[in-house]
PyMOL CGO cylinders between C-alpha atoms (Angstrom):
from pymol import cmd
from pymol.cgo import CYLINDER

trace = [
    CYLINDER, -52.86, -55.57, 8.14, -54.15, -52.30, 8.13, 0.3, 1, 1, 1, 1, 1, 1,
    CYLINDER, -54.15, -52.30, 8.13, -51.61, -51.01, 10.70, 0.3, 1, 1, 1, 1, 1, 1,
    CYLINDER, -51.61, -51.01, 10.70, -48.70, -52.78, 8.76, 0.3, 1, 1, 1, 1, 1, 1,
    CYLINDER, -48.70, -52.78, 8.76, -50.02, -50.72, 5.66, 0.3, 1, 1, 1, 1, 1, 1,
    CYLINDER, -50.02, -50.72, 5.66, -50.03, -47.79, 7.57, 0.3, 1, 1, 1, 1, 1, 1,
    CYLINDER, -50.03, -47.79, 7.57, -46.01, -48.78, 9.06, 0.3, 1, 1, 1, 1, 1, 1,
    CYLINDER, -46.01, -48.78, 9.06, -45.39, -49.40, 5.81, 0.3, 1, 1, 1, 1, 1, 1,
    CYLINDER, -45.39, -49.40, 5.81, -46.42, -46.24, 4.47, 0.3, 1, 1, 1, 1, 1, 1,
    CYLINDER, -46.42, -46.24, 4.47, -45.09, -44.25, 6.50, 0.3, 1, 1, 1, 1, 1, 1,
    CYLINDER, -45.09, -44.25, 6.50, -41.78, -45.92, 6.35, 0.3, 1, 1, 1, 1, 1, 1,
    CYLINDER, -41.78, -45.92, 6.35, -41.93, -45.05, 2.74, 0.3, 1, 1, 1, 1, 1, 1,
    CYLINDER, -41.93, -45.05, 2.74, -42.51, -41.58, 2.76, 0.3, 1, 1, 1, 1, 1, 1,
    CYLINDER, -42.51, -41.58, 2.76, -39.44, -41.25, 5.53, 0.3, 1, 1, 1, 1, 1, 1,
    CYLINDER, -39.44, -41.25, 5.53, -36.98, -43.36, 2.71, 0.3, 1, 1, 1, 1, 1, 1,
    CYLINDER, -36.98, -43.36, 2.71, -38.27, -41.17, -0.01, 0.3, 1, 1, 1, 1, 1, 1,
    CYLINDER, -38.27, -41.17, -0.01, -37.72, -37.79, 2.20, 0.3, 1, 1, 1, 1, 1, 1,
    CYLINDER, -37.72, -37.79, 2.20, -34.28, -39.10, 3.13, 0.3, 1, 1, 1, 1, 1, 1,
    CYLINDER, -34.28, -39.10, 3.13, -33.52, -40.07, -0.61, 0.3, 1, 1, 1, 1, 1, 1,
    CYLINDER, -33.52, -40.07, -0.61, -34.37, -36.91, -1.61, 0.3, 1, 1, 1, 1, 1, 1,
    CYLINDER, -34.37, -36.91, -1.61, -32.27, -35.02, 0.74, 0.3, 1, 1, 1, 1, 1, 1,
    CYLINDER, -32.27, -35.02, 0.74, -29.69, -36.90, 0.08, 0.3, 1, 1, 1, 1, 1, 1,
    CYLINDER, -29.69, -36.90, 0.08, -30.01, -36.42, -3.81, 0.3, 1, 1, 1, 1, 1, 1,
    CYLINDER, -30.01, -36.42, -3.81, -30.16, -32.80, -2.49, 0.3, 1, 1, 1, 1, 1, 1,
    CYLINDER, -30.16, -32.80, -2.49, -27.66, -33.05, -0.79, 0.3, 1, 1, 1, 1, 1, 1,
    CYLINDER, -27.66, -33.05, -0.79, -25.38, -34.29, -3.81, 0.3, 1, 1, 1, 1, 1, 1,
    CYLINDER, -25.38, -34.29, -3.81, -26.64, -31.75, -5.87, 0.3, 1, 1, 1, 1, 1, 1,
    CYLINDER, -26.64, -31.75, -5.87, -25.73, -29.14, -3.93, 0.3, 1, 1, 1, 1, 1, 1,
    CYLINDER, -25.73, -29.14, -3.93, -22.08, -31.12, -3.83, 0.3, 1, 1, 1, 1, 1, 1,
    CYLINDER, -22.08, -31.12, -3.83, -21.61, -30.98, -7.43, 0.3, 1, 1, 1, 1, 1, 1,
    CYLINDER, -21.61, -30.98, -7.43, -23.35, -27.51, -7.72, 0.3, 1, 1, 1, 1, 1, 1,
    CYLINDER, -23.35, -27.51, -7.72, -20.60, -26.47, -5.46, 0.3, 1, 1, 1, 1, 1, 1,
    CYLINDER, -20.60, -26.47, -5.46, -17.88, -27.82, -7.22, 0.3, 1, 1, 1, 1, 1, 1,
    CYLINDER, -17.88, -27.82, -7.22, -18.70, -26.99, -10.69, 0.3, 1, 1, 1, 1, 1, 1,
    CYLINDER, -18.70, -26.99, -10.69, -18.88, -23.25, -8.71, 0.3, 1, 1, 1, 1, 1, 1,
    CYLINDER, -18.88, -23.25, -8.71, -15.68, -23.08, -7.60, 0.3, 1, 1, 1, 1, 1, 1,
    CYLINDER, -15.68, -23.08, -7.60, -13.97, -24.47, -10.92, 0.3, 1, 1, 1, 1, 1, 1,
    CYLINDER, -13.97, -24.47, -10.92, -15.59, -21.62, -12.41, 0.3, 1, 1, 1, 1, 1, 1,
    CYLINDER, -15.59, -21.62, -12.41, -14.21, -19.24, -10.00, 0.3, 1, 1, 1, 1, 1, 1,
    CYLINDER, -14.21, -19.24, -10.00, -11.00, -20.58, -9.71, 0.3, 1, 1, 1, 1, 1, 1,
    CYLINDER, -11.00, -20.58, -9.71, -11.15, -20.63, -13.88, 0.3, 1, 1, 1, 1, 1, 1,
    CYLINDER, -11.15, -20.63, -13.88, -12.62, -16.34, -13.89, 0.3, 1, 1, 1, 1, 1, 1,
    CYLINDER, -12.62, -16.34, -13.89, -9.62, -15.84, -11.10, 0.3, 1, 1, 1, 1, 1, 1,
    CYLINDER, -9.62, -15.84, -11.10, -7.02, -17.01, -13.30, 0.3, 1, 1, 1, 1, 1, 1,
    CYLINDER, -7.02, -17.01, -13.30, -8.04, -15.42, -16.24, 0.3, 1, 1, 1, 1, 1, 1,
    CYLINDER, -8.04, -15.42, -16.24, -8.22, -11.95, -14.46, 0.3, 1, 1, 1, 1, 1, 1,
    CYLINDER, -8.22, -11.95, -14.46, -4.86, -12.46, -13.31, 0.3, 1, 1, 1, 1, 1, 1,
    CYLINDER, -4.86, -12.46, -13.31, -3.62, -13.28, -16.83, 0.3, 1, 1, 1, 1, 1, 1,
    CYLINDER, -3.62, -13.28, -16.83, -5.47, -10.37, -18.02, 0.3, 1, 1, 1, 1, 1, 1,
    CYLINDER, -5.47, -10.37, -18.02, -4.12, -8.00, -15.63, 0.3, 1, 1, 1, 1, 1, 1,
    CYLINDER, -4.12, -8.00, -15.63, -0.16, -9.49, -15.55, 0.3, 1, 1, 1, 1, 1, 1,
    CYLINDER, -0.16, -9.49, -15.55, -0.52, -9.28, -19.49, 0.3, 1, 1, 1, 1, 1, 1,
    CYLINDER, -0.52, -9.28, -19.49, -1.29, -5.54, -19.26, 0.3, 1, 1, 1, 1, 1, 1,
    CYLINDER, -1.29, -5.54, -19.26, 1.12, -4.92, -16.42, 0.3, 1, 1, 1, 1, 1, 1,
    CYLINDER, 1.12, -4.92, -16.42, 3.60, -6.46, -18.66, 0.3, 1, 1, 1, 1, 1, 1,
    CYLINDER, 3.60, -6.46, -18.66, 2.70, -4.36, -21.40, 0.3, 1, 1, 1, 1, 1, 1,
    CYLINDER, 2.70, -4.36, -21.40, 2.75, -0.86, -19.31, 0.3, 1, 1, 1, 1, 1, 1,
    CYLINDER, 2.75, -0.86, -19.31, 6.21, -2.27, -18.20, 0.3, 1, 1, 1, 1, 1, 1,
    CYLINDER, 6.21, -2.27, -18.20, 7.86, -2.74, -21.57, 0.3, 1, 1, 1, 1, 1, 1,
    CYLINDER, 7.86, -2.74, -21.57, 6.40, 0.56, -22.47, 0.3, 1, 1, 1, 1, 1, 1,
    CYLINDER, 6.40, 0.56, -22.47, 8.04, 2.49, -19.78, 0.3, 1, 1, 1, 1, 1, 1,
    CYLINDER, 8.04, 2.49, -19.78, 11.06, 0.38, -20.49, 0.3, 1, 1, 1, 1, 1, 1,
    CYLINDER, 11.06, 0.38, -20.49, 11.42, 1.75, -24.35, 0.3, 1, 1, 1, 1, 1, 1,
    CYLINDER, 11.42, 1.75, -24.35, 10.76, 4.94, -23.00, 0.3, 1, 1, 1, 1, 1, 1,
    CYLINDER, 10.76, 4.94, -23.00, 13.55, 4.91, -20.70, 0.3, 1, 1, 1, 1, 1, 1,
    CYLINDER, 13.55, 4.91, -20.70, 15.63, 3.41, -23.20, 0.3, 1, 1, 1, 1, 1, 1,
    CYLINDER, 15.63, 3.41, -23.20, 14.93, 5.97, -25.79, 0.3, 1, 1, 1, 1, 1, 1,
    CYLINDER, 14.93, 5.97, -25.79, 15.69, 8.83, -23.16, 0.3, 1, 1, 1, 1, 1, 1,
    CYLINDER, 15.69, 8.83, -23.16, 19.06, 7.22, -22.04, 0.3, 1, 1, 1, 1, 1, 1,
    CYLINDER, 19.06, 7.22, -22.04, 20.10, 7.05, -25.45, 0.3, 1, 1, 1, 1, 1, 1,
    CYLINDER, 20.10, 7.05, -25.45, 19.26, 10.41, -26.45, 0.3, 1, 1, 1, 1, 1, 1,
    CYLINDER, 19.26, 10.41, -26.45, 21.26, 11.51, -22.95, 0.3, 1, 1, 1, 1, 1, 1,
    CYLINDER, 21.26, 11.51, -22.95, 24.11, 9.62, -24.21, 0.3, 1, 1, 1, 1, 1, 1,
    CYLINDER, 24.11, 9.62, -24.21, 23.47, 10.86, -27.77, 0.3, 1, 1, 1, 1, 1, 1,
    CYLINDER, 23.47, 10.86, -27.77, 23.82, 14.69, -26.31, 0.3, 1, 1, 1, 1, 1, 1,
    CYLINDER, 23.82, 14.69, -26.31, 27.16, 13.60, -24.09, 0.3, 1, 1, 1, 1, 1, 1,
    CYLINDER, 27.16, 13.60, -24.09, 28.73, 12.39, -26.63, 0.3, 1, 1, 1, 1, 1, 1,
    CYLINDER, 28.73, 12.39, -26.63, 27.64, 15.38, -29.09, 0.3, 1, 1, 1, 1, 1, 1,
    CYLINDER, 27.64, 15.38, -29.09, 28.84, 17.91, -26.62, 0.3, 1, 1, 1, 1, 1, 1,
    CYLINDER, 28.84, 17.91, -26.62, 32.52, 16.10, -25.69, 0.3, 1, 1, 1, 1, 1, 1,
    CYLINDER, 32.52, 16.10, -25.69, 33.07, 16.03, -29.68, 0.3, 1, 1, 1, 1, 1, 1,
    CYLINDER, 33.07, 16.03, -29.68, 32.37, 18.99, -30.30, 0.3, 1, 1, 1, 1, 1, 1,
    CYLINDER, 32.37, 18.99, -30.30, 34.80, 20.11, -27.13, 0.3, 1, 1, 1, 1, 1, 1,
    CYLINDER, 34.80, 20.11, -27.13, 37.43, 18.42, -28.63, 0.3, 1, 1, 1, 1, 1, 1,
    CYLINDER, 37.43, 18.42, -28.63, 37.20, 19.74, -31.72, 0.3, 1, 1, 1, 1, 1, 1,
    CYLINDER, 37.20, 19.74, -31.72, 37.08, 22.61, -30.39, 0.3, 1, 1, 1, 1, 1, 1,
    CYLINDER, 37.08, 22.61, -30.39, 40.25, 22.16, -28.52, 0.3, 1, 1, 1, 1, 1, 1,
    CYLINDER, 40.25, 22.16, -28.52, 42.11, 20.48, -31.90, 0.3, 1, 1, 1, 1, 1, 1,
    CYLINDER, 42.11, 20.48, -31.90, 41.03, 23.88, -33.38, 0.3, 1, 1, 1, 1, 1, 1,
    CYLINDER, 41.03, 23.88, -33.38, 43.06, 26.39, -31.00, 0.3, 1, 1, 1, 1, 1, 1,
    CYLINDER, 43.06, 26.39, -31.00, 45.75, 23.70, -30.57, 0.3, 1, 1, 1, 1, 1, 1,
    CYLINDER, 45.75, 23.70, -30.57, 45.78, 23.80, -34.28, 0.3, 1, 1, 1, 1, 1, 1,
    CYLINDER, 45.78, 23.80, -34.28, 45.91, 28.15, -34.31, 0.3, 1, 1, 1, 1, 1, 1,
    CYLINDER, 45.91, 28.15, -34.31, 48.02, 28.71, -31.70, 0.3, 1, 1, 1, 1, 1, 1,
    CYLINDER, 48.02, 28.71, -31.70, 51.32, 27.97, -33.30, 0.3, 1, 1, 1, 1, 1, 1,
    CYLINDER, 51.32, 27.97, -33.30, 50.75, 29.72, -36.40, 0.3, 1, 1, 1, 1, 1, 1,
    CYLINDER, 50.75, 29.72, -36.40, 49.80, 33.11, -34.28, 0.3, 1, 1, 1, 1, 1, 1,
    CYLINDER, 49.80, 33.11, -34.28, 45.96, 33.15, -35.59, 0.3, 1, 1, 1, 1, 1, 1,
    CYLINDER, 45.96, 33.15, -35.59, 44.58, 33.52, -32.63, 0.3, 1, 1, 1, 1, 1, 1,
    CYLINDER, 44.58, 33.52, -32.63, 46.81, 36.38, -31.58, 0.3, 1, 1, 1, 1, 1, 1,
    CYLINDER, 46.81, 36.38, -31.58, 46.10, 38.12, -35.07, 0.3, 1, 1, 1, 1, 1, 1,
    CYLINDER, 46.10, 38.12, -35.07, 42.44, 37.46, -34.30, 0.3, 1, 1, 1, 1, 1, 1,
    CYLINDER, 42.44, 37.46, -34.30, 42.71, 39.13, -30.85, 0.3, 1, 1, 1, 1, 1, 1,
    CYLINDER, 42.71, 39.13, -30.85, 44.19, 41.72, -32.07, 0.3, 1, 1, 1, 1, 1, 1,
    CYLINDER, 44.19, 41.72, -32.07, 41.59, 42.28, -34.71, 0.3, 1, 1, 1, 1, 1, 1,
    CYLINDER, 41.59, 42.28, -34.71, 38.80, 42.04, -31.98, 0.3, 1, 1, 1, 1, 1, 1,
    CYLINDER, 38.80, 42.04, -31.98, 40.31, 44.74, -29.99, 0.3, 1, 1, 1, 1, 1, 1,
    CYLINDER, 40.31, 44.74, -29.99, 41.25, 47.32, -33.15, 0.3, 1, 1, 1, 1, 1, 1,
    CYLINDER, 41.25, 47.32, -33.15, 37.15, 46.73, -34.06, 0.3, 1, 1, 1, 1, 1, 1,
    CYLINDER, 37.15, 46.73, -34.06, 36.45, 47.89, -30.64, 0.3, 1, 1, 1, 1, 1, 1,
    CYLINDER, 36.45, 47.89, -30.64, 39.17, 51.19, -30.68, 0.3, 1, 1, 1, 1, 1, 1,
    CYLINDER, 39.17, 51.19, -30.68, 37.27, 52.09, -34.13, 0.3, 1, 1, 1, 1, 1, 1,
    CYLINDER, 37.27, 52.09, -34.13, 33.86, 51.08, -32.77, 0.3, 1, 1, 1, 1, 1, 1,
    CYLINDER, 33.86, 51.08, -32.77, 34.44, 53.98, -29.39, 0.3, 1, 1, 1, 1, 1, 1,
    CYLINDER, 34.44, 53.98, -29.39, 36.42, 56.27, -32.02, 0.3, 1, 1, 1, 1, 1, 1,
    CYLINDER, 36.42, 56.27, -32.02, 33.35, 56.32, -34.23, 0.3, 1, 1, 1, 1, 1, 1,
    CYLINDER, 33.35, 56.32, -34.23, 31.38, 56.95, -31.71, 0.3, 1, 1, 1, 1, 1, 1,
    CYLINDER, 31.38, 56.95, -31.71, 33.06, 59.49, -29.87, 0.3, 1, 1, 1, 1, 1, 1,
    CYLINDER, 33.06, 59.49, -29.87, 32.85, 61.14, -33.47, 0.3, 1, 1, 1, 1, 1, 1,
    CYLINDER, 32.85, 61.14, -33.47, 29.25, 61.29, -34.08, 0.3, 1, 1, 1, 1, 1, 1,
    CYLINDER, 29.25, 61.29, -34.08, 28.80, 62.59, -30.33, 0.3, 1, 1, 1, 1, 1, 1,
    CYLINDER, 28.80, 62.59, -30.33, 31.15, 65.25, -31.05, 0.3, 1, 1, 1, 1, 1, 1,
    CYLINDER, 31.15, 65.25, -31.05, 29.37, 65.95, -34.40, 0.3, 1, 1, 1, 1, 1, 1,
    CYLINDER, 29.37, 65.95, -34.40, 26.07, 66.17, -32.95, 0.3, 1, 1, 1, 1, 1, 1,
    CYLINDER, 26.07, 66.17, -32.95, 27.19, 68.90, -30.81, 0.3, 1, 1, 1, 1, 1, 1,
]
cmd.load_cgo(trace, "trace")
């Protein structure tokens, strides 16, 4: 009897060590799962949080591109206005002989502007 005790026991202590691996065991199991969840949950997250600001530095640089290309062809269109008006202008003058008259002007300015000052050189000697 004593040695059955003794089987006994010791059979005993090997169930419980096995049952508590094994417990172990699925601890460590569900331990690991609940980890990765977690992970896989965090990597997500960062990713949304990082596409979200990625988006945003996008659509910024977008507005700002927009802006500039409308300014551009703000200043083209500005610029070929203002050329033909321009042009309407001395298609406009040329038939009535204003810009002749004018030309004329601009050159009798300069003949009294060197006569003037071929005067006061002349003076001052």
């Amino acid at each position: 009897m004593h040695r059955d005790l003794k089987q006994y026991l010791c059979i005993k202590q090997s169930v419980i060590k096995i049952q508590a691996w094994y417990r172990c065991q699925l601890v460590r199991r569900i331990y690991q799962e609940h980890r990765e969840k977690i992970v896989a949950i965090q990597r997500y997250y960062r990713a949304y949080k990082s596409g979200k600001i990625e988006r945003e530095y996008y659509l910024q640089k977008r507005a700002a591109a927009i802006v500039l290309q409308a300014a551009f062809r703000c200043m083209k269109a500005r610029k070929a206005y203002r050329q033909t008006k321009a042009v309407c202008v001395v298609q406009s003058l040329q038939p009535t002989g204003v810009i002749k008259h004018a030309k004329s002007l601009n050159l009798n300015i300069e003949l009294l502007l060197k006569f003037r000052l071929l005067l006061e050189f002349m003076l001052q000697e």
